[in-house]
C-alpha positions, 0 to 999 in steps of 0.5 A: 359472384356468391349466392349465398344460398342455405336452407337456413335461409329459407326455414328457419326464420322466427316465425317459421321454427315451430312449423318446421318442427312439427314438419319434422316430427310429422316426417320421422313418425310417417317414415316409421309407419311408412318403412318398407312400404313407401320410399322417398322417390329416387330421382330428383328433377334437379338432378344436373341443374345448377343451383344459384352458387354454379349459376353466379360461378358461370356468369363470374367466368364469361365476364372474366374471359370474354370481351362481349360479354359485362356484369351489372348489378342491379339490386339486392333481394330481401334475401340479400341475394344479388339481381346480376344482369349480364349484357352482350355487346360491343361499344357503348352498349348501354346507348344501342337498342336492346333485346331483355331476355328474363329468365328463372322468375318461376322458380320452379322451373329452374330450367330456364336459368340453365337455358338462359346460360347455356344461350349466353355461351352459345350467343358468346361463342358464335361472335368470337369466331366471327359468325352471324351474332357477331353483326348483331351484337355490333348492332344490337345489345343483348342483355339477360337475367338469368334468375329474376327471383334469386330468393324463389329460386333459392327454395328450389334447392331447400329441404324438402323439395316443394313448388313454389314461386315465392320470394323471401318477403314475410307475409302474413296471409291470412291477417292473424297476426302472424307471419308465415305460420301455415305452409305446406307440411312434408307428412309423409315423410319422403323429402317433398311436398305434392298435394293432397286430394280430399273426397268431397261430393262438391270438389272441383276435380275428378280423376281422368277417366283414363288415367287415375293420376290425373286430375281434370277439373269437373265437368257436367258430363263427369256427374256420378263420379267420385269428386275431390278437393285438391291442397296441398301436402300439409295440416291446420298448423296454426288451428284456425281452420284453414290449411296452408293459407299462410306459406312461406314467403311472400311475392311471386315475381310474376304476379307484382307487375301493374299490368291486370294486377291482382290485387288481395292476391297473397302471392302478388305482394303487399302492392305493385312492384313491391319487391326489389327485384320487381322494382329494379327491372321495371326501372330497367325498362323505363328509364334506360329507353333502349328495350326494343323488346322482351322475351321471358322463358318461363312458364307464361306463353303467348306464341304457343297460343298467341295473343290475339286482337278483339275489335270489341276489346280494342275499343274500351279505353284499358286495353286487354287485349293486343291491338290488331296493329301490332298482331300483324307482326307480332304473328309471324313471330310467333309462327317462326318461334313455333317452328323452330321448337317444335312445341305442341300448341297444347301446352298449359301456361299461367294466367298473366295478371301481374305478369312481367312480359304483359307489363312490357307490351300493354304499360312499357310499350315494348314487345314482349314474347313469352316463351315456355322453353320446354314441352314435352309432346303430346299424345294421349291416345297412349294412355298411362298407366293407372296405380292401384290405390293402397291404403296406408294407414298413417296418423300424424303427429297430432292425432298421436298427442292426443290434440281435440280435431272436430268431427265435422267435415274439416276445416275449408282449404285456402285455395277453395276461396281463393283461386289465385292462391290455388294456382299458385300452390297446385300448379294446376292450370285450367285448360280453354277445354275446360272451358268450353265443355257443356251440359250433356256433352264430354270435353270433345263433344261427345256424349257425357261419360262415355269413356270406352274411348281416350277422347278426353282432352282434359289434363292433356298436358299432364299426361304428355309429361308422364308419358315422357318421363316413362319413355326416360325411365323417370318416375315422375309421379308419387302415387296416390296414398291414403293418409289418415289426416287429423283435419278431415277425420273420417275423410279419405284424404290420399298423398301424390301428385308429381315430383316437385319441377317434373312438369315444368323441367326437361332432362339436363341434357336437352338444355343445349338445344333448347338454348340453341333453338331459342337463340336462333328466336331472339337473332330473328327477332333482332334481325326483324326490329325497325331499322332507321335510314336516311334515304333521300336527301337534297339541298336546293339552291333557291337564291339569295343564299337559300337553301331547300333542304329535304330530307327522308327517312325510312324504317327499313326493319321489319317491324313498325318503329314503336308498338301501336301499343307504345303510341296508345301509353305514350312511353317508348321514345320517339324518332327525333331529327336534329340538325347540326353543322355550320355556314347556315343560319335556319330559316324555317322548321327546328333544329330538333323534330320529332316523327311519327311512328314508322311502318315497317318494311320501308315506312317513310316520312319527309321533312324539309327546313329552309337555310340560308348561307351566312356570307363569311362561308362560301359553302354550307355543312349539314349533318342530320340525324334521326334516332331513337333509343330503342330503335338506334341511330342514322346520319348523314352529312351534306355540304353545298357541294358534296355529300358523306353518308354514315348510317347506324353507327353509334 
C-alpha cells in the first residue's frame, strides 16, 4: 500500500514557489553569516520513526501474513494519500462490536502511528499463540487508524522539518486572495522552523524565572519583567503586515469535527467534516452502528486529567460537559489507564473544540478515551540549565535587497488576534495553573516574584522534556539567538524553541512498551463493555393452548448498554428482542421489542408475550433474541418441552 509522499507535494504548489524561494535565499545568507557559529542541530526526533511508505509496507505485510488481521480502504485525501483501516478479528467482524483506535491525527506526533503499529503486532501475535486477545478478538472487532491526516503526517517528513497539524486543502487564510502565501519561513538556515520571540512591553509571555528557555504565559506576579511576543520562525511575505497568518495547508484533523466547532478558525476548515479523511471516519462511526467506543492516541487527554460532570453544566440543553451517569464508569477507566502508564497528571493537552474523540462521546454517543501515549516525568525541582544569550547579528534577504520596512513598532502577529490560530503554530499550551494565578500572588500562591525558590509550576511540562531528553544526551532545545528581522526594525526579535516533534515524540525505543501498556488498556476496556444475556426464560402452560412466555435479559458487562450521553442524542442503536420460531401464533406483545438501556454489572429488564399453539403441532419452538450492534447478540431456544441456550454467538 504506497504512500506516495515527497517534499514536492507539500511546497511546490503554485501558490507556494515564491515563498520557497525566498525561504531559500533567506537560509543560504543566514548560513554564510551564521558559519562556525550556529549549526543545524545534529539530532533529528524522527530519527527510527517510520514515514508513511514504511507505515503502509507494515500494514501491507500483517494483512499479507496473518488471518486476524484485513485492510480497508476507506477514502482518499486531497493529497491523494489513501486513509487505510486495518481490523482485527474473527468471523463476520463488520457485525461484532467494535473498539475504533485513532491514531497519527496530529502529525507532529508521529509517535502514535508507530504506537498504533507496534500494538497491532503485539495484539497479532498474542491470538495466534492462543492468549488472552484470542477470546477477545472472537468477541470483539478490533479496528485501527494508524494515520488519520496521511497528508499532516506526510509534512512531517518535508524540508524543513516544522510543527504543523495541517492537511493539504489550500486555504486562504487571511482572505486576500491568495492561497498559502505566508507561512513560517526557516531564516536561519539550520533546516527547521521554531519560534520567534519579540520584546514587547505588552506580551503575553515571559521567561521561566528558572530556566530562560521556557516561556510561561504573564502573570501579575511577573510585572517588572522583560515581556515577549511569541510567532513563529518566518517574515511578512506577502507585506500586509501580518506574519504568517496564511501557512500552508489547511484542516487540522482534530479541529473539523461538529462537537464545540470552531468556527472562523483558520486550522478547523472551511466547515464541519470538510475533508475526506474527516468525512470518512464520521461515516465510519454512524453508519457501521457497531463502535462500542474510541480511544485516540494523540495529543488530546481525558484520562490524565479526566473529564468530569457539572450539575450546572449537565442541566443546559448542549451539553459540554460528561454527564455524571456516565462518569461513574468512565472513571475507573481512566484510573486503570493512569496506572498502568504511569503518566504524570501534569501532562499538557490541546483544548478539544472540533475534536474526534469529543464528537464520539457528546454527538455519536459512544465512549470516547483520549490517550496521550507519552509523558516524560515531571520534576522541576531540578531545574535546566539556562544559555546564555548570544547575539547574532543577521540580516535577511530583504533588508539586503534594499526593500523600504517601516520603522514603527512591526507589523501585528496572526496569532496576537487569533488564539486558536496561535496554538496551533507554537504549540504552546496554556496550563489550569495559568489560570488560576491571582493579583500579588505567584502560580502557588506564594508571594509575587519571589524566584529565590523553584515553586513555579508554569511550563512544568516543558521543563520535564528538557530534563528528559539531557538525561538522553538529546539536545532537544535551539537556543535563544538574536535576529536582525527586517519586520520589526530596531526590535530584539530572538530564534529558538524546541526541535520540531521533541515535546510530543518519545525515543524509538520506548514504542514497544508503550504499545504494550496501551494494548493492555483497550483489552480491559474491551473486558469492561456491556455484555448481553438471557437470563431467565419460562414458558407457561395457561390452557386452551396458551402459552405465558417470560423472558429476562441481563447486561452482565460492566458498563451501561448505551451512554446516558447515547440516550440524551438518540444515536447508538437500541437492545431489540425479536421472536422467531414455529407452532405458535402471537397473541399479545410484538415480535420485535425495543429495551431500555441497561445498567452495567447485571441491569436486567423483563419481557412477557402470550402464545397460543396452532392445532396441527403438538408442541411450540421459540428462539428469542436480543441484540445490538454496538453491544452484540444473545439467544436462546425454548420448546414446550425442552430448552437449548446459545448466548453471544454471531
Amino acid at each position: 500500500m504506497p504512500y506516495p509522499v515527497s517534499a514536492n507535494d507539500f511546497f511546490w504548489s503554485r501558490g507556494l514557489r515564491h515563498v520557497v524561494l525566498l525561504s531559500a535565499l533567506s537560509g543560504i545568507f543566514a548560513g554564510i553569516v551564521l558559519a562556525g557559529v550556529a549549526t543545524a542541530n545534529a539530532w533529528d526526533p524522527r530519527e527510527g520513526f517510520p514515514d508513511l511508505d514504511q507505515i503502509g509496507q507494515r500494514m501491507d505485510a500483517l494483512a499479507a501474513k496473518s488471518d486476524y488481521c484485513r485492510l480497508e480502504y476507506l477514502a482518499k485525501t486531497r493529497g491523494h494519500r489513501p486513509l487505510a483501516l486495518i481490523k482485527l478479528g474473527t468471523g463476520r467482524v463488520d457485525q461484532k462490536p467494535t473498539v475504533l483506535l485513532v491514531a497519527g491525527a496530529d502529525a507532529e506526533q508521529f509517535s502514535s502511528a508507530a504506537i498504533a503499529l507496534s500494538l497491532t503486532e503485539q495484539v497479532i501475535s498474542d491470538a495466534e499463540s492462543g492468549g488472552p486477545w484470542k477470546e477477545n478478538l472472537d468477541r470483539y472487532t478490533l479496528c485501527l487508524l494508524p494515520v488519520a491526516s496521511p497528508d499532516a503526517y506526510a509534512k512531517a517528513w518535508a524540508a524543513p522539518r516544522w510543527e504543523t497539524s495541517r492537511n493539504s486543502r489550500p486555504w486562504d487564510e487571511d482572505g486576500d486572495g491568495r492561497i498559502d502565501e505566508d507561512g513560517p519561513d526557516d531564516l536561519d538556515g539550520d533546516g527547521q522552523i521554531v519560534m520567534m520571540r519579540i520584546a514587547d512591553a505588552e506580551g503575553d509571555w515571559v521567561e521561566h524565572p528558572h530556566d530562560h528557555r521556557v516561556m510561561v504565559h504573564f502573570e501579575a506576579g511577573d510585572v517588572g519583567r522583560p515581556r515577549y511576543r511569541l510567532i513563529s520562525e518566518g517574515v511578512d511575505n506577502d507585506h500586509d503586515g501580518t506574519v504568517n497568518e496564511d501557512p500552508p495547508g489547511g484542516t487540522a484533523f482534530n479541529r473539523n469535527f461538529p462537537f464545540d466547532y470552531p468556527f472562523f478558525a483558520g486550522d478547523a476548515g472551511p466547515w464541519q467534516v470538510s475533508d475526506p479523511e474527516t468525512q470518512a471516519l464520521a461515516d465510519l462511526v454512524l453508519h457501521q452502528g457497531n463502535i462500542a467506543a474510541v480511544v485516540v492516541l494523540g495529543l488530546e487527554d481525558n484520562m490524565l486529567k479526566p473529564w468530569t460532570p457539572e450539575a450546572s453544566a449537565e442541566a443546559q440543553k448542549v451539553k459540554k460537559r460528561i454527564l455524571a451517569d456516565d462518569f461513574v464508569y468512565f472513571d475507573p477507566l481512566a484510573k486503570f489507564y493512569r496506572e498502568r502508564t504511569g503518566f504524570s497528571q501534569d501532562a499538557e493537552s490541546r483544548g478539544e473544540g472540533g475534536s474526534f474523540y469529543a464528537w464520539a462521546y457528546f454527538h455519536a454517543g459512544c465512549w470516547a478515551f483520549a490517550a496521550r501515549t507519552w509523558v516524560p516525568a515531571s520534576d522541576t525541582n531540578q531545574p535546566g540549565q539556562t544559555p546564555s544569550h548570544e547575539t547574532l547579528e543577521v540580516s535577511s534577504d530583504q533588508e539586503m535587497a534594499g526593500e523600504d520596512v517601516s520603522e514603527s513598532e512591526g507589523p501585528k502577529s496572526a496569532q496576537d488576534t487569533n488564539r486558536d490560530a496561535a496554538e496551533d503554530q507554537q504549540h504552546v499550551i496554556r496550563e489550569d495553573s495559568d489560570k488560576e494565578g491571582t493579583a500579588g500572588k505567584g502560580a502557588n500562591g506564594g508571594q509575587a516574584g519571589d524566584t529565590n525558590k523553584d515553586n513555579d509550576k508554569r511550563g512544568a511540562f516543558q521543563r520535564a522534556v528538557l530534563a528528559f531528553w539531557e538525561s538522553q544526551g538529546k539536545e532537544a532545545f535551539v537556543p535563544w539567538r538574536r535576529y536582525k528581522h527586517p519586520d520589526f526594525p530596531g526590535r530584539e526579535v530572538e530564534i529558538g524553541g524546541f526541535l520540531p516533534g521533541a515535546q510530543w515524540n518519545p525515543p524509538p525505543d520506548l514504542v514497544d512498551e508503550l504499545a504494550e501498556k496501551h494494548a493492555h488498556f483497550v483489552a480491559h476496556l474491551m473486558e469492561s463493555l456491556p455484555r448481553l444475556r438471557i437470563a431467565r426464560s419460562s414458558l407457561e402452560p395457561l390452557g386452551g393452548g396458551l402459552y405465558r412466555l417470560t423472558v429476562e435479559v441481563e447486561n452482565v458487562g460492566r458498563m451501561p448498554t448505551v451512554p446516558k450521553m447515547g440516550e440524551v442524542n438518540g444515536q447508538p442503536y437500541p437492545i431489540r428482542v425479536e421472536l422467531a420460531g414455529e407452532g405458535w401464533e402471537l397473541i399479545q406483545g410484538f415480535r420485535k421489542t425495543l429495551l431500555d438501556p441497561l445498567p452495567g454489572g447485571g441491569g436486567r429488564q423483563e419481557l412477557r408475550w402470550i402464545l397460543r399453539r396452532r392445532d396441527d403441532v403438538s408442541r411450540l419452538r421459540v428462539q428469542i433474541t436480543a441484540q445490538s450492534p454496538h453491544v452484540g447478540k444473545a439467544s436462546k431456544t425454548i420448546e414446550s418441552s425442552a430448552e437449548r441456550i446459545s448466548e453471544n454467538t454471531w
